[in-house]
C-alpha positions in Angstrom: -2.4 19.9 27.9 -0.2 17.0 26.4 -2.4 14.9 23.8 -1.8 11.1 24.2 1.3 9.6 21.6 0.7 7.7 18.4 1.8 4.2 17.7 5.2 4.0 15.7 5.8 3.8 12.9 5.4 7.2 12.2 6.0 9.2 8.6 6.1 12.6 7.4 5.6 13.7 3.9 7.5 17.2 3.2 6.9 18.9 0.0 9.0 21.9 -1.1 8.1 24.8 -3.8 10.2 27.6 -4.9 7.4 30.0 -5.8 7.7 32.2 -8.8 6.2 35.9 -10.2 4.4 33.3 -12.5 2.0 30.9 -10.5 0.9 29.2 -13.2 -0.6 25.5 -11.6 0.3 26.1 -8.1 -3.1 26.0 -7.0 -4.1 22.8 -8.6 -0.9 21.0 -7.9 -1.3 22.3 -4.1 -5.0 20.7 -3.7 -4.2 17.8 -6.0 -1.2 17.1 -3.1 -3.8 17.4 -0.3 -6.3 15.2 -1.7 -3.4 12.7 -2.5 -2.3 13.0 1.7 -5.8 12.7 2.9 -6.1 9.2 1.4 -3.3 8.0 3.0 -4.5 5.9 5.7 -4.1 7.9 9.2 -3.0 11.4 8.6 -2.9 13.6 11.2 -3.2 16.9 9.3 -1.9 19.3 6.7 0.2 22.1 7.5 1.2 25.0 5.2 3.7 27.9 5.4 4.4 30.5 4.1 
């Protein structure tokens, strides 16, 4: 079932990693970037690949 549309303007935030053997700070920079997202007035979600 379609969902009603959003008001414009509309933005997208796309973050990017190339992911080594060696992980070191993924993890904290990956739920420091969430928590930065969710206090962004209106976000719809958070979506991750991969």
């Amino acid at each position: 079932m379609p969902v009603e549309a959003y008001e414009p303007p509309y933005r997208v935030a796309v973050f990017t990693t190339v992911r080594t053997q060696e992980q070191s700070g993924y993890g904290e920079t990956d739920a420091r970037m969430e928590e930065l997202v969710r206090d962004v007035p209106g976000p719809r979600g958070v979506t991750t690949a991969g």
